[in-house]
N, C-alpha and C positions, 0 to 999 in steps of 0.2 A: 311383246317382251322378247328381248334378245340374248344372246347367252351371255355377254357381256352386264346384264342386269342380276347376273345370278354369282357376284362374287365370292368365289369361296371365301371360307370361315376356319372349316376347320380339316385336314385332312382323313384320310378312311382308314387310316395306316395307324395303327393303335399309338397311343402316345404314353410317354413314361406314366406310369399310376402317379395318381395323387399321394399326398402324405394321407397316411391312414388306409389308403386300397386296396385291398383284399384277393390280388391278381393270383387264380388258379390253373388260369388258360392262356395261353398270346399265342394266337394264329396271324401269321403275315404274309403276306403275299402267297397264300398258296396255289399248288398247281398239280393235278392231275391230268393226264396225258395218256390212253387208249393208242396204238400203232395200230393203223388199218394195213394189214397183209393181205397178197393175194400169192396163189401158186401154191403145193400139198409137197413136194418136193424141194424147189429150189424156191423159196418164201424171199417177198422182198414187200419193203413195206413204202405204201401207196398213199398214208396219208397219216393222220392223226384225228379219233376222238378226243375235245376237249371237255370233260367231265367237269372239271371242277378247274378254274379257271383265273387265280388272283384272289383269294379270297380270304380278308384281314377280319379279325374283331376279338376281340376280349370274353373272359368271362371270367368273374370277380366271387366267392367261394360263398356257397349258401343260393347264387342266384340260376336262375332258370333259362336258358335262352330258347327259342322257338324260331325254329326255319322251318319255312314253307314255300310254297310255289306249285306247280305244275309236273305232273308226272315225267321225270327224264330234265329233270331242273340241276340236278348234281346232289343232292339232298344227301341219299344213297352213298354216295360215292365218298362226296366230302367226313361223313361221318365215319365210314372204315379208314379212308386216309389221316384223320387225325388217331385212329387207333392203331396203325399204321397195320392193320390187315390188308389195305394196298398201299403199296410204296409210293410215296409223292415223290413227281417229276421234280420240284423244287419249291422253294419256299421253306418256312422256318413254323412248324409246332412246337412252344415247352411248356411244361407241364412241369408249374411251382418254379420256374426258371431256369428248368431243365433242356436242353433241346434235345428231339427225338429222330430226327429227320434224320437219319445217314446212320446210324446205330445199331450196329449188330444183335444177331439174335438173343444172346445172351444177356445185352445192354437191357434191349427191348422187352423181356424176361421182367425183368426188377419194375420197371418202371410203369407195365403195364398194371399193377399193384395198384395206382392210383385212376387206369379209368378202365372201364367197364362197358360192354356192352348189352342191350338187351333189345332181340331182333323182333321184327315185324311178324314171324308167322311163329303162334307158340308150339305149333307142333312139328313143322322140318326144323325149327331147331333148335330140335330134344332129340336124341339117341335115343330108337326103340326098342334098342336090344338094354337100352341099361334102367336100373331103377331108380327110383327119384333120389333114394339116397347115395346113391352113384355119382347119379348129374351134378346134383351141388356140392360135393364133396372132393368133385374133381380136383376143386381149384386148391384144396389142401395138396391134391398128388405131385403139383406144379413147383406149390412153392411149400415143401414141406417142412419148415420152419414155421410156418405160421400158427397151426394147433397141431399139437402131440399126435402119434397118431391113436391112442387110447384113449384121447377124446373126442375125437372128428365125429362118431355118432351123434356124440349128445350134442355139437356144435351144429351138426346138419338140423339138429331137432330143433334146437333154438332157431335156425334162421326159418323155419319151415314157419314155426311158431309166428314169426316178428310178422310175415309176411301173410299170415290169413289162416296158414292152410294147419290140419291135423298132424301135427307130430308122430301119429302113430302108424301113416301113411307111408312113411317112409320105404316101405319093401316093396310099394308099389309101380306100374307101370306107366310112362307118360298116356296110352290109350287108354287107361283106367280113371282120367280127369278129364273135366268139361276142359272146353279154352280158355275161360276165362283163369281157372288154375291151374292150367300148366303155362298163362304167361307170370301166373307169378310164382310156379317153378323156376323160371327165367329169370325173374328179377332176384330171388332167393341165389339164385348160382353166382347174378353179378355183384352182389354184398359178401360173397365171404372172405374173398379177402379183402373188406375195408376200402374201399376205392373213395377217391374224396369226387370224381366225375363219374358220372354216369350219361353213356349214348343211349337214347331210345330213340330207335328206329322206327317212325309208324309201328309203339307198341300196342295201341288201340285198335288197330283200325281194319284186323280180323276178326274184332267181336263182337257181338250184340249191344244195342247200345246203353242198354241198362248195366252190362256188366263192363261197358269201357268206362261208366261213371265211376263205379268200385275202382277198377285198378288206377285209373286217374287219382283218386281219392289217395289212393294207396301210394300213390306216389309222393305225395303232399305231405302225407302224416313219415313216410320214411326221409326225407328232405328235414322236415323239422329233427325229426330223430337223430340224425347222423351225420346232418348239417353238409348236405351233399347239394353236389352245382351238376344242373342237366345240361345236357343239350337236346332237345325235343325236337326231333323231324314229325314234322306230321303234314299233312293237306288237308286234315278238318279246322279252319279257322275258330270253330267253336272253342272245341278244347284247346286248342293254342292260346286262344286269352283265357281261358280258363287257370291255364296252370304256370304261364311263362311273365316272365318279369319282361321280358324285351323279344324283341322281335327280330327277324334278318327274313326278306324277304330274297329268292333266289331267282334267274332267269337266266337260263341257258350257262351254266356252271361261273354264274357272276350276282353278287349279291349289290341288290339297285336299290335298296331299299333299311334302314336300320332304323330302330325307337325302341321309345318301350312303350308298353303293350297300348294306355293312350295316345299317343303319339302315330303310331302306325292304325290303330283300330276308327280314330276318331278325326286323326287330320293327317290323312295321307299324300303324300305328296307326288309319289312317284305314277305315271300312267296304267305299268300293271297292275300294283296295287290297288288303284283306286280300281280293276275291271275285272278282280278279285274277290272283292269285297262287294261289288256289285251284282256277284253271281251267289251268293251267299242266299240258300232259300230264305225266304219270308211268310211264316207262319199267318201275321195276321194282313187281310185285305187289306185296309185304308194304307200299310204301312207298306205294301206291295205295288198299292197305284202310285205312290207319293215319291218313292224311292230313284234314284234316279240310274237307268239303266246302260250300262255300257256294254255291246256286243263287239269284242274283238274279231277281227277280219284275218283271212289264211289263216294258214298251220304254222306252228312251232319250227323254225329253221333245224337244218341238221346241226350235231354239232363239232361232225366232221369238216362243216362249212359253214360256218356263221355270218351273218352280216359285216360287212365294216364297221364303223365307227359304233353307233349306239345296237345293239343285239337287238333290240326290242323296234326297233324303229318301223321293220316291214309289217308292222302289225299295230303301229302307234299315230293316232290321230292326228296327233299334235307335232310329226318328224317335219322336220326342213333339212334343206342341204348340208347345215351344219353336224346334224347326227351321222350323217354320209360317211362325211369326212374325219371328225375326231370324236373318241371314244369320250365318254364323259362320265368325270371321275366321282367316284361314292364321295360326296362332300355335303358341310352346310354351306345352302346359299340364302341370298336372302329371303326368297318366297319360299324357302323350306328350312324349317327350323330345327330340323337333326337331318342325318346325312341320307342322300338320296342322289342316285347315278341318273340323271337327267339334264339335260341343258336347260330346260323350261319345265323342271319342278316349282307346282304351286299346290297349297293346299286344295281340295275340292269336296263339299259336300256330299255324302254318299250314304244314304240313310240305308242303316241294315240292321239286321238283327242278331247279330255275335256278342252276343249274352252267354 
């Protein structure tokens, strides 16, 4: 197969919404950018981390997206830059058709109103000098128009309420909760003012795994409630098809990979992917011989210094000189039926257990 057999279809580059499309996201082209400095004194800078790297996709209101990858993927990164907690080097976030990129504080103020975040460890970040009804009531202190302040108690109690925990807790301390309730402390803070998006940051994946099912759960049933669109970082493949409508897989601050959650689970096209899902343990024997195994070779490039053309190549079975040379664009071709950054993307068989 040549790359010339793999004509594009459709671009990666979001396209105007259909009549009827429910666009609450448009990410295009984004780009985050780390300055590698040397010197304590006269500082001059030496290079540049590429975190987050060109990276387009939609996301349509009520629906779920799931990004995944590998530890130091941009995951992280990507998801504070579209909340704009780091400033993107370039590229275009709006949010309802708003753009946020270049927006003063004040601007950023208003508009953060509609996305939310809720971080990966539930307890650095909680303030543990303040009480719970502190923490989620903050977000009244911000935008103090939003409830009176003669009712923000009873509004703190309600949201304490929606989200699992005892209303009558409120005086208490983030060390005075297991983790599994002070992440949904967490998510209680990022609901109060109403946000139509919500970032979760590898929210599970500080805790037991009985109680990441609850707050999974917990997510689901708030989703139906308030008719809210995630974005779900996570690196457990499980709970990514558990809870996400579509999928974006990441490598090296570059998303190679996009479906929904069939699509990417069941006919993968992309070679990370498929070596991914191939590490995915497997509970029963027969399903563990049968399975077909893919061990990726070296390390992860830096991302101070990436490969040329395809990122993934020095560690890709299937590179030839063409991945050298030119980078290959998130698109459909024809042996891969949603978009997928490969010159020689084809479906492949990969029996697993992401259930």
């Amino acid at each position: 197969m040549t790359s010339s057999d793999a004509a594009p279809v459709t671009e990666s580059h979001p396209q105007p919404a259909e009549p009827g499309e429910d666009i609450v996201l448009e990410v295009t082209d984004l780009v985050k950018h780390f300055p590698l400095q040397r010197g304590v004194v006269f500082k001059r800078t030496v290079g540049q981390v590429r975190a987050v790297d060109g990276v387009s996709f939609r996301l349509r209101r009520g629906e779920t997206l799931g990004i995944v990858g590998e530890s130091g993927c941009g995951k992280t990164t990507l998801g504070k830059t579209l909340m704009s907690l780091e400033k993107a080097t370039s590229g275009s976030v709006k949010i309802n058709g708003e753009e946020t990129v270049g927006r003063n504080a004040k601007e950023l103020r208003q508009m953060r109103r509609n996305i939310q975040i809720v971080l990966q460890d539930p307890y650095s970040s909680l303030n543990p000098r303040m009480t719970v009804g502190d923490i989620v009531g903050e977000p009244f202190d911000v935008h103090p128009d939003v409830v009176p302040r003669k009712g923000r108690r009873k509004a703190v109690q309600d949201l304490l309420d929606v989200v699992g925990l005892d209303p009558v807790h409120i005086n208490r301390y983030p060390h005075q909760f297991s983790g599994g309730q002070r992440q949904r402390i967490g998510i209680a803070r990022a609901l109060a003012l109403k946000p139509e998006i919500i970032v979760c940051d590898e929210p599970v994946s500080a805790l037991d795994v009985s109680v990441q099912a609850q707050v999974v759960n917990l997510f689901e049933r708030l989703q139906d409630e308030f008719n809210l669109s995630y974005i779900f970082i996570a690196h457990d493949l499980s709970v990514v098809r558990h809870i996400a409508d579509r999928v974006g897989v990441m490598y090296l601050g570059k998303m190679v990979e996009i479906g929904d959650e069939n699509q990417i689970y069941e006919h993968p096209t992309h070679p990370y992917t498929q070596a991914l899902l191939s590490a995915v343990p497997v509970p029963d024997p027969l399903m563990r011989e049968a399975r077909d195994h893919i061990v990726l070779e070296g390390d992860v490039p830096s991302p101070a210094n990436p490969p040329s053309g395809c990122r993934f190549r020095t560690r890709c079975w299937k590179a030839q000189d063409i991945c050298a040379s030119e980078e290959p664009k998130l698109i459909v071709r024809d042996a891969a039926p949603h978009p997928s950054a490969c010159h020689f993307a084809e479906e492949r068989d990969v029996i697993h257990a992401v259930e």
